[in-house]
N, C-alpha and C positions, 0 to 999 in steps of 0.2 A: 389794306387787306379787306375792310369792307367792299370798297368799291371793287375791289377787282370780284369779290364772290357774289356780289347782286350784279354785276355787268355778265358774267358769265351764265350765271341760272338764266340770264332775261334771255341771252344769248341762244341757251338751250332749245327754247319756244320756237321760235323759228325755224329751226336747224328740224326741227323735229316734223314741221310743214310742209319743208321743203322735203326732204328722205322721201315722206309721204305720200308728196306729188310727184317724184322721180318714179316711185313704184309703181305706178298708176300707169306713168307714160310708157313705160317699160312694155308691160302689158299690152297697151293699146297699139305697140310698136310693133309687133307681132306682125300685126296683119299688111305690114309694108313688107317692099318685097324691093333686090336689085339697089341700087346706087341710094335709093331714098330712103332704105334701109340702114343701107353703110353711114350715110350720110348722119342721119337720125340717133343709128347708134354711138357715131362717135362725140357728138356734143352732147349725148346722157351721157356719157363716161368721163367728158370731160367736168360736168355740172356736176356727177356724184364723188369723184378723188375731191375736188377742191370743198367738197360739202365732208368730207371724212378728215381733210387738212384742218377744217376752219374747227370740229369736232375733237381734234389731237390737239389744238392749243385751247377751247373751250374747257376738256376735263382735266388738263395738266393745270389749267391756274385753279381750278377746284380743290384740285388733290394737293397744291400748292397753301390753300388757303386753308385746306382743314390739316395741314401739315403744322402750321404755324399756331394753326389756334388749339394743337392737339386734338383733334375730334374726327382724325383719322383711325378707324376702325383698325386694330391689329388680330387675326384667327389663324393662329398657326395649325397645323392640324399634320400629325405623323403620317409620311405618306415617300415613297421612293424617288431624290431628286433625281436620278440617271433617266429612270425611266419617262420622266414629266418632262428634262431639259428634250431629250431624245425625239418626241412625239409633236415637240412644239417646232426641234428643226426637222422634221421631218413635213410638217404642215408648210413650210416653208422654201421646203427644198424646189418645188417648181416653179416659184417664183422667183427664187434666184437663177437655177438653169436657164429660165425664159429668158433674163439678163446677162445671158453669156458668160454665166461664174459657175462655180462651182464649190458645193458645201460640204466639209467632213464632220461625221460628229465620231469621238474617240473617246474612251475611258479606260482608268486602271481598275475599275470597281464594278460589277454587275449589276451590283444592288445596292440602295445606301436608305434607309430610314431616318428622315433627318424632322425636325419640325420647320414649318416653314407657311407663311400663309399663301396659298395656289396664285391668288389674284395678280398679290404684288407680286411674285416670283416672274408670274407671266409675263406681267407689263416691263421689269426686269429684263428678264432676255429676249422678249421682243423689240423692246427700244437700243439693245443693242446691236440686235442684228439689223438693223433698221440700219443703225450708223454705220456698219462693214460694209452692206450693199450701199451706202449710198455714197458712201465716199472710196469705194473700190475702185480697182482700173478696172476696163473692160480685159475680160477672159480671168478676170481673178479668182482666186480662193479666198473661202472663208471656212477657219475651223475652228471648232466649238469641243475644248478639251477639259475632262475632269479629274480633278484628282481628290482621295478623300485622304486624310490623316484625321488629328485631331478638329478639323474643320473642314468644309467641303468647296473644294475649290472650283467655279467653273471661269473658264477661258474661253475669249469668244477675239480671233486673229484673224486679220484682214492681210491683205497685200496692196492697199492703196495707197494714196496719196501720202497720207504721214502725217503728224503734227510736229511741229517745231518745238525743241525741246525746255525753250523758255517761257511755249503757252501749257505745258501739261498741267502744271500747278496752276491755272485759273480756270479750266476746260469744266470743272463741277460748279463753277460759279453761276448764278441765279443769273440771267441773260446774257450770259459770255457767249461769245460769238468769234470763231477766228476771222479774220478777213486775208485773202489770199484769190489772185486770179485766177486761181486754180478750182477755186470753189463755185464760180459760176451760182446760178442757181438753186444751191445743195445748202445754201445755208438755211439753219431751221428758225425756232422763237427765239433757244438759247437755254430752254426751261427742262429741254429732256434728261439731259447729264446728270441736272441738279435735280432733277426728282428722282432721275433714280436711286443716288450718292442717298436722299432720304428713307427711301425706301429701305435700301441695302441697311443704311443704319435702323432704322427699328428693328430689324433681321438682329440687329446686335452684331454686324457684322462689317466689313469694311469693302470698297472697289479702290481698285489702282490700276494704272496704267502706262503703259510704256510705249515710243512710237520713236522712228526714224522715216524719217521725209524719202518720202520714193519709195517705201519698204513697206511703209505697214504701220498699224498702230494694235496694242491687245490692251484690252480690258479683262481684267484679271475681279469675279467677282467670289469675296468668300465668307460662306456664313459657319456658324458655329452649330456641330457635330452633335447636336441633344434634340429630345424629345420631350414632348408636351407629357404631364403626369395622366391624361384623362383620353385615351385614344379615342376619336373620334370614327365613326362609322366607316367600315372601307366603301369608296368608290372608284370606278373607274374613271380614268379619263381619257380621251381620246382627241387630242384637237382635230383632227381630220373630220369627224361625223359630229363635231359640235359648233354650230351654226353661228351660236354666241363667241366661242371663241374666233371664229374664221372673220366673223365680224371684226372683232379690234385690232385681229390684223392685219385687216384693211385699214383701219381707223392709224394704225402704230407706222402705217407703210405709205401711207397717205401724202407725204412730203418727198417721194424718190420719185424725181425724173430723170429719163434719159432720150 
């Protein structure tokens, strides 16, 4: 655990040089013009995905390490999950379109007040829509269902490829990895599942999931139905005009080719 949390911070440094000097060329790219431009731009785009890939395995073994040694920050804060799940697929939704899918988001509830802390939730249902789109057929759907009772259920269903139903019980394991020819270059570190499975657990809450080969797979995420005694300040949120967010999901999306 040491090593991996001083190899990652060292990691950081650089990543952070490199962002800096992509920025830079970006700018000075401007003033090309015609084929030198295309040209120009498409190996900055291909130098900045693989700088936000190497970034999604950088802050997941961090968040892996202050997992273990407890010194992960937990701030839940009273705040509406329909409206937050809703705004993050909505930031989302033309990135999927652009990939020839197509995303629903559905609920039985308007409004839900739940506690819950923003960040992990984010990273949460980012990293799972991360997985529908990346392991979807082409023209697929992806829907993002809630339902609240006594705990608040959110559902996030694919139509792609499917997992076999002898790997679902190791799919949250710490660099599980399915192997299948069908996965081509779609396989990730192995660490996203199993951070989130942590994640959802401090929520005090559980993920499951269920999958047929050729059909689909749903992750079923559900936390519990309470509120913090001390309500914290209302704020909006918006991932669409929030620049930090749009950031990590680049950072979260950083491993889908096609």
């Amino acid at each position: 655990m040491d090593f991996f949390a001083n190899i990652s911070h060292e990691l950081r440094t650089p990543l952070n040089v490199i962002f800096s000097a992509l920025q830079l060329l970006k700018l000075k790219s401007s003033s090309l013009a015609g084929e030198e431009l295309e040209y120009v731009c498409r190996y900055l785009g291909i130098i900045e995905q693989n700088g936000y890939r190497l970034l999604k395995l950088v802050n997941n073994l961090i968040d892996c390490t202050k997992i273990d040694a407890g010194y992960l920050e937990y701030k839940p804060q009273n705040f509406d999950i329909i409206n937050f799940v809703e705004n993050i697929c909505m930031s989302v939704c033309e990135f999927v379109n652009q990939n020839d899918m197509n995303l629903i988001f559905d609920t039985d509830t308007e409004e839900k007040i739940v506690a819950f802390d923003l960040d992990m939730m984010e990273r949460i249902i980012l990293n799972l829509l991360s997985n529908a789109i990346k392991f979807n057929s082409k023209n697929g759907k992806i829907e993002v269902n809630i339902t609240c009772d006594e705990c608040v259920n959110i559902s996030i269903k694919d139509s792609g490829i499917g997992i076999a139903e002898d790997k679902i019980g190791s799919i949250f394991g710490r660099f599980e990895q399915l192997s299948s020819k069908k996965l081509h270059n779609k396989e990730g570190s192995g660490i996203g599942l199993s951070l989130v499975k942590s994640l959802v657990d401090i929520h005090g809450g559980k993920i499951t999931a269920s999958s047929k080969i050729n059909e689909g797979t749903t992750f079923t995420v559900s936390i519990p139905s309470v509120l913090v005694e001390k309500k914290s300040n209302t704020r909006t949120y918006n991932a669409l005009n929030d620049c930090s967010k749009v950031n990590r999901m680049n950072v979260e999306f950083s491993d889908i080719y096609f």
